[in-house]
C-alpha positions as CSV (number, residue, x, y, z in Angstrom):
1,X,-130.5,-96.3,132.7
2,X,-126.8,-97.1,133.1
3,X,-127.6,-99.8,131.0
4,X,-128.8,-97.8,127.9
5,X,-126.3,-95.3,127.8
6,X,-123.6,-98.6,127.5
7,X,-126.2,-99.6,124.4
8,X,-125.8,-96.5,123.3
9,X,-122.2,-96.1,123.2
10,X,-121.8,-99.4,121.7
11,X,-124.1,-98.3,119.0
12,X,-122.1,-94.9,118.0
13,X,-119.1,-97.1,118.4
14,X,-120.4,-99.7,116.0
15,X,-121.2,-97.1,113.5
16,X,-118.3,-95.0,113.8
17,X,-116.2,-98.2,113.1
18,X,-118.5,-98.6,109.7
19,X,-118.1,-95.2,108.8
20,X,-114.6,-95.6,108.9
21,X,-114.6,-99.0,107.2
22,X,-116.4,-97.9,104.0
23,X,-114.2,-94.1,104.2
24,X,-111.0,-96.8,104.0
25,X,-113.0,-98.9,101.4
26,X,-113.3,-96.1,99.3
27,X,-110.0,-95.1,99.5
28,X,-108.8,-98.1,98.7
29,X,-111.4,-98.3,96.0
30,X,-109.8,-95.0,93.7
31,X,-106.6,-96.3,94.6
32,X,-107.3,-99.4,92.3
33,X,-109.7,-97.3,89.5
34,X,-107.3,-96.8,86.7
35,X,-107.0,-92.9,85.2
36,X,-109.0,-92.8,82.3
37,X,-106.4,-90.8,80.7
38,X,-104.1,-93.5,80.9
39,X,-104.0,-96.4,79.0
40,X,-101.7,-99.1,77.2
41,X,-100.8,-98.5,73.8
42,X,-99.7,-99.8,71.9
43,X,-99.9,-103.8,73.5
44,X,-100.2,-105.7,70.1
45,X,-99.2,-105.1,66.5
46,X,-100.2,-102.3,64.2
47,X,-100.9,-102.5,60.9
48,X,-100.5,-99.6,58.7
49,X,-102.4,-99.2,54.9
50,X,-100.2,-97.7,52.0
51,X,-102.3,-96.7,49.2
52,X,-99.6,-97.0,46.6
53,X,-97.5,-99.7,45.1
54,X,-94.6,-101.0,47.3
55,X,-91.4,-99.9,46.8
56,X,-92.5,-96.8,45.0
57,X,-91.5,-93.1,46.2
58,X,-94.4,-93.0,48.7
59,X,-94.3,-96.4,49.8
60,X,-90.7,-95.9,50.7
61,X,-90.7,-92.9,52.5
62,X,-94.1,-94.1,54.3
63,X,-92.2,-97.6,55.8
64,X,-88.9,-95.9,56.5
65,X,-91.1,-93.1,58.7
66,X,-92.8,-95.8,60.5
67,X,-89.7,-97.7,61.6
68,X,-88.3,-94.9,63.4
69,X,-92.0,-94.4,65.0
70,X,-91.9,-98.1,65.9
71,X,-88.6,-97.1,67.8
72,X,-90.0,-94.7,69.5
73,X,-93.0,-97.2,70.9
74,X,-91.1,-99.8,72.3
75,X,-90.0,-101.4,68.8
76,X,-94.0,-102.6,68.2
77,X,-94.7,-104.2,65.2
78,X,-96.0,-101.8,62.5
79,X,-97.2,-104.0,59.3
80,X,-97.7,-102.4,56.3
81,X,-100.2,-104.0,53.8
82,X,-100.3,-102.0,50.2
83,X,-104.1,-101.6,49.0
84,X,-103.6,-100.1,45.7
85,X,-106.3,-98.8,43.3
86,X,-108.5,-95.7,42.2
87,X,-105.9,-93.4,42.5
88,X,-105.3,-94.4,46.0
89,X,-109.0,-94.3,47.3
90,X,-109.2,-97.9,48.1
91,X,-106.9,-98.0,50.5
92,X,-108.2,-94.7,52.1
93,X,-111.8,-96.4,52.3
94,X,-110.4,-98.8,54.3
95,X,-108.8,-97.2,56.7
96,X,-111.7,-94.5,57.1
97,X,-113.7,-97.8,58.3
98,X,-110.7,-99.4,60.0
99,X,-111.6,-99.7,64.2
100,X,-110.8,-96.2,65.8
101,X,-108.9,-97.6,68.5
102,X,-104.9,-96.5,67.3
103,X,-104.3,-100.0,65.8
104,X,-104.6,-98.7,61.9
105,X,-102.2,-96.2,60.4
106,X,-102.4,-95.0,56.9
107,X,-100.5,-92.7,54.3
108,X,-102.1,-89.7,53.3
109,X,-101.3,-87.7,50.2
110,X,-102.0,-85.3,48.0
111,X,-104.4,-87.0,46.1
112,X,-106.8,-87.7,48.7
113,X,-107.7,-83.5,47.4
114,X,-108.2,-85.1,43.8
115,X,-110.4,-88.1,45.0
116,X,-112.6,-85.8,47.4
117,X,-112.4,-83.4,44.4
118,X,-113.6,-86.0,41.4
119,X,-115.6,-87.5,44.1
120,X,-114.7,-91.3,43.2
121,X,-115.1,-92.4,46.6
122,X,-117.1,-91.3,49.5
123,X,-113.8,-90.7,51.4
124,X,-112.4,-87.5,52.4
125,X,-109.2,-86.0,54.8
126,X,-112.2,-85.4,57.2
127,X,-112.3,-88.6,57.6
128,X,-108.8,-88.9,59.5
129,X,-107.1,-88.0,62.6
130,X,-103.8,-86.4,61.4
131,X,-100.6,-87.5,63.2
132,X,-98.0,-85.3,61.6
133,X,-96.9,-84.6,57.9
134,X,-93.5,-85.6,57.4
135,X,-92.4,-84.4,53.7
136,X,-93.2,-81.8,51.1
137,X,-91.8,-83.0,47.6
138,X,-91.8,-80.9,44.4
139,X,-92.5,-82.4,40.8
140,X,-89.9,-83.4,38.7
141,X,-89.7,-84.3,34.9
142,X,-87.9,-86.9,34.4
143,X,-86.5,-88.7,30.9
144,X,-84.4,-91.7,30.2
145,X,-80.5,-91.7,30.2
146,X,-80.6,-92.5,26.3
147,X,-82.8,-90.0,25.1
148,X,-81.6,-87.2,22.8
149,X,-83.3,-84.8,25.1
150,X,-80.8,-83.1,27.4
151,X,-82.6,-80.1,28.4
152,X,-85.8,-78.7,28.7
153,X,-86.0,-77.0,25.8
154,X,-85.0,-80.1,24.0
155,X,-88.0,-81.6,24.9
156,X,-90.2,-79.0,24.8
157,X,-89.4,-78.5,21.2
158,X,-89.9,-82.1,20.5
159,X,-93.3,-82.0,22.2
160,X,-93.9,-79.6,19.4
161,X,-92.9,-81.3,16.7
162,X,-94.9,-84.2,17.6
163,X,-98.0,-81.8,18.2
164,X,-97.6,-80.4,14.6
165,X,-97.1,-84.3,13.3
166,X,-100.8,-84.7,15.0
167,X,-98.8,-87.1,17.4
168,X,-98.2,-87.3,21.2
169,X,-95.2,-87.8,24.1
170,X,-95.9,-90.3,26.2
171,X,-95.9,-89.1,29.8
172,X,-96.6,-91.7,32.7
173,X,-97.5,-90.7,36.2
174,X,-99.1,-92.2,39.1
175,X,-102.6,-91.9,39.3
176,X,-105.1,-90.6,36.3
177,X,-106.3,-86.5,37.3
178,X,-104.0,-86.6,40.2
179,X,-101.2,-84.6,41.6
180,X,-98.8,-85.7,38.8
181,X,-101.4,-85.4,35.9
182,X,-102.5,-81.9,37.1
183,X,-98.6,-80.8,37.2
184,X,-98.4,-82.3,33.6
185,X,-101.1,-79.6,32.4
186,X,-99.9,-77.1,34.5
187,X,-96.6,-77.8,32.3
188,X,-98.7,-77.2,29.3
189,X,-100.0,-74.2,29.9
190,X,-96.9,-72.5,30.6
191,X,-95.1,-73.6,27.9
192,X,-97.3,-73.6,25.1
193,X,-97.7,-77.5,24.6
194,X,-101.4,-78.2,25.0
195,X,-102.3,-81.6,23.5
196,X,-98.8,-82.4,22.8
197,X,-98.9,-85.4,26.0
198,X,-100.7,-88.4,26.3
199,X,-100.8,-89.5,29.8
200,X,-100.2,-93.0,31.1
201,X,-101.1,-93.5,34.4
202,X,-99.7,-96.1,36.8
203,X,-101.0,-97.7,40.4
204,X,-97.4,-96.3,42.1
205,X,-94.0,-94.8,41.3
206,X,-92.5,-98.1,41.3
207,X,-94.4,-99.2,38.3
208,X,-94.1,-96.3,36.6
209,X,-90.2,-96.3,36.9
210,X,-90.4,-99.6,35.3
211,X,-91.8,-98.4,32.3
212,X,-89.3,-95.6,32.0
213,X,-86.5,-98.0,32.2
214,X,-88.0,-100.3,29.8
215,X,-88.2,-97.3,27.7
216,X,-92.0,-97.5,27.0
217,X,-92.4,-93.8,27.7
218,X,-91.1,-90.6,26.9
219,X,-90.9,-88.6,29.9
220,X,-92.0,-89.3,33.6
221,X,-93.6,-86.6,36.4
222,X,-92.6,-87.5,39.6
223,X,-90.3,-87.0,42.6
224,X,-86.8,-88.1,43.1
225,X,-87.0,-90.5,45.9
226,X,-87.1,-93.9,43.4
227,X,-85.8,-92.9,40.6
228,X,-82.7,-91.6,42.6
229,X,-79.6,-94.1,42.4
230,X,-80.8,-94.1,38.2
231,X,-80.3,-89.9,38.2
232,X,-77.1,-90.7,39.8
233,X,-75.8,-93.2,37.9
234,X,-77.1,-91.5,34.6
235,X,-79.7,-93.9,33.3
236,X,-82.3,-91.8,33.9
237,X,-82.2,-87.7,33.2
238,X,-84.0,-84.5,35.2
239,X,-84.5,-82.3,33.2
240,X,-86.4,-79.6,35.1
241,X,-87.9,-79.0,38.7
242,X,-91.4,-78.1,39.2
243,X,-90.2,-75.8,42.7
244,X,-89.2,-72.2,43.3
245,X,-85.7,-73.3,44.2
246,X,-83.3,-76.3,42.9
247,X,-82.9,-79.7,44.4
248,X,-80.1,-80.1,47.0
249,X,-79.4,-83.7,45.8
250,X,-79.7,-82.3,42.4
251,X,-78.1,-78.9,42.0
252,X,-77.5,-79.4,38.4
253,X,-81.1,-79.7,37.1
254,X,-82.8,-75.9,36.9
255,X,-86.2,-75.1,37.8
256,X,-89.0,-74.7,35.5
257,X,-89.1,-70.6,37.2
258,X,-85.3,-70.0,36.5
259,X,-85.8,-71.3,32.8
260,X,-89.1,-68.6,32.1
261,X,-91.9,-70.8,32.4
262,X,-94.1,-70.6,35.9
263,X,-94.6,-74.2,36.7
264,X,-94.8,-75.2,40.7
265,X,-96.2,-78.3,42.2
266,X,-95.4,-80.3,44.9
267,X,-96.5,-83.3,47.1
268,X,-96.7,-84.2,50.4
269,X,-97.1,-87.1,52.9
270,X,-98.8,-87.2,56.3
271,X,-99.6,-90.4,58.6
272,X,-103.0,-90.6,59.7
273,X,-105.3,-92.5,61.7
274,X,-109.2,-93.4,61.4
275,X,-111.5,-90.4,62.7
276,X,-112.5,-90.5,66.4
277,X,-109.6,-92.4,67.8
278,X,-109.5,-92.1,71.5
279,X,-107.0,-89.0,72.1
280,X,-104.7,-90.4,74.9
281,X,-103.9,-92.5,71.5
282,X,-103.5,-89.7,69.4
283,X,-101.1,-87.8,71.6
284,X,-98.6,-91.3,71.7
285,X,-98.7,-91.1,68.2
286,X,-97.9,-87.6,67.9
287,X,-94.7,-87.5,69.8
288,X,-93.6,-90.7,68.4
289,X,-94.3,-89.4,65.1
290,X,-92.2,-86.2,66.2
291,X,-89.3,-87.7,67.7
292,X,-89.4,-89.9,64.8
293,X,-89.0,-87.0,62.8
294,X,-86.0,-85.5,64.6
295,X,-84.1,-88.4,65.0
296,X,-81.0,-88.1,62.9
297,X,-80.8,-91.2,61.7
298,X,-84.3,-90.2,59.7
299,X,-83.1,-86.7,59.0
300,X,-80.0,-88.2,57.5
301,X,-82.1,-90.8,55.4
302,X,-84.5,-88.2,54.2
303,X,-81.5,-85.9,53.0
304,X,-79.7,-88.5,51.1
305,X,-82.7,-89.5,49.8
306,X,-84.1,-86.3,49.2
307,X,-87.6,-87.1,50.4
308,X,-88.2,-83.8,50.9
309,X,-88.4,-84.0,54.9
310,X,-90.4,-81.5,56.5
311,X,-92.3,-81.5,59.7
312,X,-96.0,-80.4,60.3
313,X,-97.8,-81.0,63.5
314,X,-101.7,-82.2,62.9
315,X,-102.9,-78.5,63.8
316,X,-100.7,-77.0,60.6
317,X,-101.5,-80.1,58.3
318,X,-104.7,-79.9,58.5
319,X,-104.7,-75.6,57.9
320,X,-102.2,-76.9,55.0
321,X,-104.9,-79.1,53.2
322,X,-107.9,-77.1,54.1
323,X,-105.5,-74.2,52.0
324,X,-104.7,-76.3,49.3
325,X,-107.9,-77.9,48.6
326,X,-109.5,-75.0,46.8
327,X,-106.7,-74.3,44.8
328,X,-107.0,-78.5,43.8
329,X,-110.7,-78.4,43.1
330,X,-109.5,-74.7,40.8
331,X,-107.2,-76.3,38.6
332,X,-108.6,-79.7,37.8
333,X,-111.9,-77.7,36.9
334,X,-109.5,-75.4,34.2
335,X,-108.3,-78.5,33.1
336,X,-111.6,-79.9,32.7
337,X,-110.2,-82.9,35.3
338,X,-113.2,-82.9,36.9
């Protein structure tokens, strides 16, 4: 009897020792399980797709954005590759299909509304993760230093006289039925000279600048950010700005508004990732891309520039495109753009 009850004992010791082992094993087991939510990122170079032609407006306001994001990540690697073409849907169908995994950033624009519109590609905005917008640019046209056109009206009445001739200004923009075509007919409309244009479109800014140097067009539509040290330094002219208020690098040039004709169209920039990126990701991203954008090194750059900073989170960007889609799809089909 005595016997069993020391067997017994034993036993309950022996399994209250177990008990305890696997409690402690356990323990020691979500000590060691890493937090989903947690994860390292980045840990190896990005790369980054710009849909337009290096060293045009885009393209320059794009890598100077990502350097001060890079900062803000440890000073990673962010390498920009430019896939030009199709009024900048090549490079968006590439980063649509890019891995979701954080390690492929691309430039978004405007004209991904006139490639969704036109439908020449099956990519869409829906097909991004938005990190932040980080400008909002207005429309400028633009003319060469030498030209005898020193105002709006100048030109305007030249444009015309070459209409009545049964001949055509040369206008060059970036992208054919895009955001700088569709200001171009906006223009028209507004002040009276329909079919007075032909429009030469360009893979970037950079290439269309070129040709306005080279004098090989009339007139330009497009923002400030390239063609600035030539407005400064008077080879190239502004003649008007497509915005309800003036440039503040600019204060000289008028707006199309203050001059009687209702002509408003701007651009805008956002940095996006491929849909269905893992959201631990996302969120590094978005306060990079934040303190990126109030760093004042960056605000300074963007001013003197005149980029047209301005800061959207990836809730108000995408209520932004969703507004301005519509209103896209409405004038390219007045236009017959579409």
């Amino acid at each position: 009897m005595f016997g069993n009850k020391n067997l017994l004992k034993r036993v309950i010791v022996v399994a209250l020792i177990g008990m305890l082992t696997l409690a402690l094993a356990g323990c020691g087991g979500q000590e060691g399980k890493p937090n989903e939510d947690e994860v390292e990122y980045p840990n190896k170079p990005i790369s980054a797709i710009s849909p337009w032609s290096a060293g045009g407006s885009s393209d320059t306001a794009f890598r100077t954005f990502l350097n001060y994001m890079s900062q803000e990540m440890g000073g990673v690697d962010i390498n920009v590759t430019n896939m030009t073409g199709g009024n900048g849907s090549i490079g968006w169908s590439a980063a649509a299909k890019a891995e979701p995994d954080g390690y492929t950033l691309a430039l978004l624009t405007f004209d991904i509304l006139t490639v969704e519109a036109q439908k020449l590609a099956p990519v869409s905005y829906r097909d991004f993760d938005i990190i932040n917008m980080f400008t909002k640019q207005t429309c400028v046209l633009i003319v060469h230093g030498d030209s005898p056109w020193n105002t709006l009206e100048d030109f305007l009445e030249a444009s015309r006289k070459a209409k009545a001739e049964g001949k055509k200004l040369e206008i060059g923009i970036a992208g054919e039925a895009g955001l700088w075509h569709q200001a171009g007919v906006v223009m028209e409309e507004a002040t009276g000279t329909e079919g007075a244009y032909k429009y030469i479109p360009f893979t970037g800014s950079a290439d269309q600048l070129a040709a306005m140097l080279g004098k090989h067009l009339d007139a330009m539509i497009t923002t400030t950010t390239a063609s600035r040290p030539h407005l400064k330094e008077g080879t190239l002219r502004m003649l008007a700005v497509m915005s309800d208020k003036r440039s503040e690098e600019f204060p000289e040039t008028p707006t199309f508004e203050e001059l009687g004709y209702d002509v408003k169209y701007d651009s805008w920039r956002a940095v996006v990732v491929p849909k269905g990126t893992p959201e631990p990701v996302l969120e590094i991203l978005r306060e990079a891309g934040k303190k990126a954008f109030d760093n004042p090194e960056f605000q300074e750059w963007a001013k003197e520039s005149d980029i047209g900073a301005m800061y959207l989170d990836h809730e108000d960007t995408i209520k932004y495109i969703e507004n301005q889609y519509p209103v896209v799809e409405g004038v390219m089909k007045k236009f017959g753009l579409l």
